[in-house]
N, C-alpha and C positions, 0 to 999 in steps of 0.2 A: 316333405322332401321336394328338390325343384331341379334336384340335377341327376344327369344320369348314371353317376356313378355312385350316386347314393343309392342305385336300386341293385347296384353289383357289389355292396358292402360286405362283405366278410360278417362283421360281426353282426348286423342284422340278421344276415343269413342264417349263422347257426341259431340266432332265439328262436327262428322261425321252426328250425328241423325241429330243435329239443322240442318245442311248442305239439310241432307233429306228433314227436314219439308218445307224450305225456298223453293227447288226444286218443289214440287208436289203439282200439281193444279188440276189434275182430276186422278179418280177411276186407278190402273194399279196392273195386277195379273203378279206376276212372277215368274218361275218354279228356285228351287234351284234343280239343279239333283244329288247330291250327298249326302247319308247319313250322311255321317260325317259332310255337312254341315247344316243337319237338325237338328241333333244333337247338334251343339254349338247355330243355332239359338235360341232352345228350351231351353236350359239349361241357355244361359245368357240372352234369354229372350227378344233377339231382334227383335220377332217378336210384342213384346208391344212396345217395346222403336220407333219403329218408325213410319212414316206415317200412320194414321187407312186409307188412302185411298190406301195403298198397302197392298193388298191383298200376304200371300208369300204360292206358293202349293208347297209341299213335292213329288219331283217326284220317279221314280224307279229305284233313283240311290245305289242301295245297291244290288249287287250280289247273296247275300246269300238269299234275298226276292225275286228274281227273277225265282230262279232256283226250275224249274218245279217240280211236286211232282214225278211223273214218275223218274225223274233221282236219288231225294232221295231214291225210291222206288231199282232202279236197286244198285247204292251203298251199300245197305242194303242185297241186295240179295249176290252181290260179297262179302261183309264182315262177313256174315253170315258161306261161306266156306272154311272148317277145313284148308285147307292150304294155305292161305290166309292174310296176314298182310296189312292191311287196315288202310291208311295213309292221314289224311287231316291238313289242319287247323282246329284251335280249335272252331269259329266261327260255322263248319257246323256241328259239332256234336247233336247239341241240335233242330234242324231242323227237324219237323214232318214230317216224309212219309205217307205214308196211312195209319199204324197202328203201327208204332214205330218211334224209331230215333235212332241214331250211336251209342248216348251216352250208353243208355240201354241196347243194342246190346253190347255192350264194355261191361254192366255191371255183362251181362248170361255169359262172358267166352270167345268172340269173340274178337281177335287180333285187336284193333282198336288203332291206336296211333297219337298222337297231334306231329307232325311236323312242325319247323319254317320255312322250304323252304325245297322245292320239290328236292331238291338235296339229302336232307339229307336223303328222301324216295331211291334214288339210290345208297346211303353208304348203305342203310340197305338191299335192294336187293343182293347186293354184300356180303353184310356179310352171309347172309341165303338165301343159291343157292337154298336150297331144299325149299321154299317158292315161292309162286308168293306175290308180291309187289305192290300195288296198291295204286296212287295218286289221290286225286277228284280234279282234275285238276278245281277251282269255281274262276271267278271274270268279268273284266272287264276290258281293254287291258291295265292297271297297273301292272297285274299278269299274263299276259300272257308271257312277254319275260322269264321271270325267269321258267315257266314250259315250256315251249317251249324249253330253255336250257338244260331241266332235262331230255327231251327225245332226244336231239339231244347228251347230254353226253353217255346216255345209248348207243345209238345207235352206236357210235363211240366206246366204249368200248366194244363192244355187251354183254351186259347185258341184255338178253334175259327172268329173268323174273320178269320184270318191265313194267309196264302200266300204263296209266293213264284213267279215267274217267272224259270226258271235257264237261263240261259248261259256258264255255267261252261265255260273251256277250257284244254287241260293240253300244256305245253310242248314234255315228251321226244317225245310223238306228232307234232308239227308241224315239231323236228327231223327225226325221221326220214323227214320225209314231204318235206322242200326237199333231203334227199339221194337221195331214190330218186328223186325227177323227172329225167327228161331233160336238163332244162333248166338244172341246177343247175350254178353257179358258185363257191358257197362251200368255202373249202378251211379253213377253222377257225371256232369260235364263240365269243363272247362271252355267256355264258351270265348269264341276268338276276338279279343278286344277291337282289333280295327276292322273287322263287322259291323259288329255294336257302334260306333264311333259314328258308323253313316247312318243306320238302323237303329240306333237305341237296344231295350231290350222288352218291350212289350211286349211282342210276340214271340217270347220264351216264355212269358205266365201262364200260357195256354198250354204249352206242350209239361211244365212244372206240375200245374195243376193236376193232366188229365192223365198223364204218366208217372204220377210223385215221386220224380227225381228231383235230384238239387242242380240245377247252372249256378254256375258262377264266372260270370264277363271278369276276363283275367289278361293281362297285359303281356310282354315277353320274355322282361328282363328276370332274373335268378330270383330277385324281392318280390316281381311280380307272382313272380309264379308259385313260390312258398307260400304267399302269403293265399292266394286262390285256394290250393290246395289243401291250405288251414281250415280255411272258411269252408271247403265241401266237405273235408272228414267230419266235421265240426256239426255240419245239419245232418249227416248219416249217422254218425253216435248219438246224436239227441235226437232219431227220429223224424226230422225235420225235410220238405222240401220249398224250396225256394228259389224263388230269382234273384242274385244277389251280383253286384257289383262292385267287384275286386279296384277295376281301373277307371274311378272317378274321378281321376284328373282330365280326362280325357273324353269319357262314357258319357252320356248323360240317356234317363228311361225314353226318352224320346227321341233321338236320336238327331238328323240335320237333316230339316226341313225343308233348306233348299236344295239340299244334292236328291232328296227323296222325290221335288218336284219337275227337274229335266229329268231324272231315270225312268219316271213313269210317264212322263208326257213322249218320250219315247220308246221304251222299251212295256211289253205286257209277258206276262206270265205264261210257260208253256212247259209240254214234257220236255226232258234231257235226259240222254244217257250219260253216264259217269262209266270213265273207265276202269276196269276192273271189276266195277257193280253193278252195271245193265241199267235201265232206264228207272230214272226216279219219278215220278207223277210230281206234277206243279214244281218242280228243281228248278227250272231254267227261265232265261227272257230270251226275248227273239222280239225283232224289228216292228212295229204297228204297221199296218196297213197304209198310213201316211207317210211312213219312211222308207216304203220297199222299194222305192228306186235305189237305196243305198245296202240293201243285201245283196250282197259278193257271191251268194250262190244262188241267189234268183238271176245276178245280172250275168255271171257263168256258168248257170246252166250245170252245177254240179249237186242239183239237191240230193238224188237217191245213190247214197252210199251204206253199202253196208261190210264192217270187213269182221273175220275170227280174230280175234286175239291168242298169242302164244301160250298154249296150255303150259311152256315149262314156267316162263312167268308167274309167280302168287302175289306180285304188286293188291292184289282185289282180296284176298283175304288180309294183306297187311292194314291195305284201304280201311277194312272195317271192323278190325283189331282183332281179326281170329287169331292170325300169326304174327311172330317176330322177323323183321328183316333177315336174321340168324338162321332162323328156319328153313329160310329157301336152299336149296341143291346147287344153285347157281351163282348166290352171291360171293361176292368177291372175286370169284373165280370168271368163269363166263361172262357174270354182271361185273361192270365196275364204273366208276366215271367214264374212263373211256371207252369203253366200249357198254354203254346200258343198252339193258334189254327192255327196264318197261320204265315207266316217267318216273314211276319212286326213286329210281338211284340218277337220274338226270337232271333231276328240278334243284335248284339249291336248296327249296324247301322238304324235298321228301326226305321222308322214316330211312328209305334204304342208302342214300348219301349221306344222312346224319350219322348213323352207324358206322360206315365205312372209313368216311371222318373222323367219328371219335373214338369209336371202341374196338374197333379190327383188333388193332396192337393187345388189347385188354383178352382178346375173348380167342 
C-alpha cells in the first residue's frame, strides 16, 4: 500500500476484525502506548469492532499528559518575565499548572508564541538579542533530535540568549515501569511507531525477552492498528513473545542514526517524574554539562520545584491503564476541553479527550 487511505480502507478493515475474532480464544489486555493511537482506536471505534475478549488499555503515551505540573508551573514563571519570549508548541499551551496556563498568561500581555520547530525559536533569538528566548523543550524521543539540534545550532553560532526548558521522556523506561507494578494488567504492547522510527526497536528485545511479552511497533491509522493487534493476539495464542514490526514502511530494527547522533551529543540520560506516575529511574534527558548554559532553569533559577497534584484527578491511574476515562467522578462534567483538570482531557492526544470526543454521546 502507498497511500494513506488505503490504510483507512473499509474492507481491509473488516478481514482484519474477522482475522481477530477467528484468533482469540481467551481473555488478553493490551497496552497501546501511544496517543495518537488511542485516539484513531477511539474515534473509528475499533475498540467495538473487535474481540470483547480483548481488553485494549490506553497507556501514557502522550507527552504533554505526562509532564509534571511542577515543570508547567516553572514555564509559567520563565514566561511570566518582562524580557522573556516564551516559545512552545501549540499543544502545551492549554495545559494547567497549579493555577493557570501559557495560554492565559499569553492572554495578560505575556510574550508567549506557538512555534513549528524549535529552530525557528533560535531565528527568533537571533533576531531580538535584547530578549532571552525560551523553548519547552516536551515530548518523547520523536522530538528530541530536532531540539537537541536547536541547541546544538545555538551553540555553534553562540547564540547565547536562547534556552530551553526540557521534559523529555523515554518510553522503554516507562514500559518497564507498568510491568513491575503490582498493579499491572498488561499482557502485550503496542509499541508507538514514531518512536521506533527515531529509535528503531532493539531495545524492546531486552525488555520482550526478560519480561516475555509480545511488542509490536504499530503505526496509527485503522489498517495499522488491526493489523498490530493481529500480530500481538497472534503471539499470545501461540505462546509466543517477540519483537515484532507492524509499521515497516517507515520502522526500520535500527532506528535513525543520525537523529540518534545530535540527541546524545546533546542530550544524556536522567530521572523524570511523569505526571500522574511519580518519578521513573533512567525516563528522561536533560542538558550535558557542555550545554548548560542553554538550560532555562539553571539560567532562571527555577530548579527546585515541587507541587501535589489534585487528588480528584485519576489522569495517573488512566496514565497506566488501571482506569477508564469513564471512571472518573469528574469527567465530563467538572473535566472537559474546556475547562480540563488534568493533561489527559487537554492534550489532543489524551485517553480523556479521546473519549469525550468520541464516545460521550455513546456512553
Amino acid at each position: 500500500m502507498k497511500y494513506l487511505d488505503e490504510y483507512r480502507d473499509s474492507d481491509k478493515a473488516k478481514l482484519l476484525v474477522d482475522a481477530i475474532h477467528k484468533k482469540v480464544t481467551k481473555k488478553w489486555s493490551i497496552m497501546e502506548i501511544c496517543g495518537g493511537q488511542t485516539h484513531s482506536i477511539v474515534k473509528y471505534g475499533i475498540d467495538d469492532l473487535i474481540s470483547p475478549n480483548i481488553n485494549l488499555i490506553h497507556g501514557p503515551g502522550c507527552p504533554v499528559c505526562v509532564t509534571p505540573i511542577e515543570k508547567i508551573d516553572k514555564a509559567i514563571e520563565i514566561a511570566s518575565k518582562a524580557n522573556v519570549i516564551f516559545c512552545s508548541f501549540g499543544d502545551m499551551l492549554r495545559v494547567p499548572g497549579s493555577n493557570t496556563d501559557l495560554l492565559k498568561l499569553k492572554a495578560v500581555g505575556s510574550d508567549v508564541r506557538i512555534v513549528y520547530s524549535p529552530v525557528d525559536a533560535v531565528q527568533i533569538a537571533k533576531q531580538n538579542p535584547d530578549k532571552e528566548v525560551v523553548f519547552f523543550a516536551v515530548g518523547f524521543e520523536t522530538t528530541a533530535p530536532p531540539n537537541a539540534q536547536a541547541v546544538f545550532i545555538a551553540h555553534q553560532q553562540g547564540v547565547m540568549n536562547f534556552s530551553v526548558l526540557v521534559s523529555h521522556v523515554l518510553v522503554p523506561p516507562a514500559i518497564k515501569a507498568i510491568l513491575d507494578s503490582k498493579n499491572n494488567l498488561v499482557q502485550g504492547f503496542l509499541a508507538a511507531g514514531h518512536v521506533c522510527t527515531v529509535m528503531g526497536y532493539k531495545e524492546y528485545e531486552e525488555i520482550v525477552s526478560k519480561y516475555k511479552i509480545p511488542i509490536v511497533v504499530t503505526g496509527f491509522e485503522p489498517v495499522d492498528i488491526l493489523q498490530g493487534i493481529l500480530m500481538c493476539v497472534s503471539q499470545l495464542e501461540e505462546g509466543r513473545h517477540e519483537a515484532e514490526n507492524q509499521y515497516s514502511r517507515v520502522v526500520t530494527r535500527e532506528g535513525n542514526a543520525k537523529a540518534m547522533e545530535v540527541m546524545y551529543e546533546v542530550f544524556e540520560i536522567c530521572e523524570r517524574k511523569w505526571r500522574g506516575i511519580g518519578e521513573i529511574k533512567k525516563s528522561g534527558f536533560r542538558l550535558k554539562e557542555k550545554y548548560s548554559d542553554y538550560d532555562a532553569e539553571l539560567k532562571f533559577g527555577v530548579v527546585n520545584y515541587s507541587v501535589e497534584e489534585s487528588g480528584e484527578c485519576i489522569s495517573g491511574l488512566i496514565l497506566q491503564g488501571i482506569k477508564k476515562p469513564v471512571d472518573c467522578p469528574v469527567f465530563g462534567t467538572k473535566c472537559n476541553p474546556e475547562h480540563p483538570f488534568g493533561a489527559t482531557m487537554v492534550s489532543t492526544e489524551g485517553a480523556c479527550s479521546a473519549y469525550y470526543l468520541y464516545k460521550e454521546k455513546k456512553l
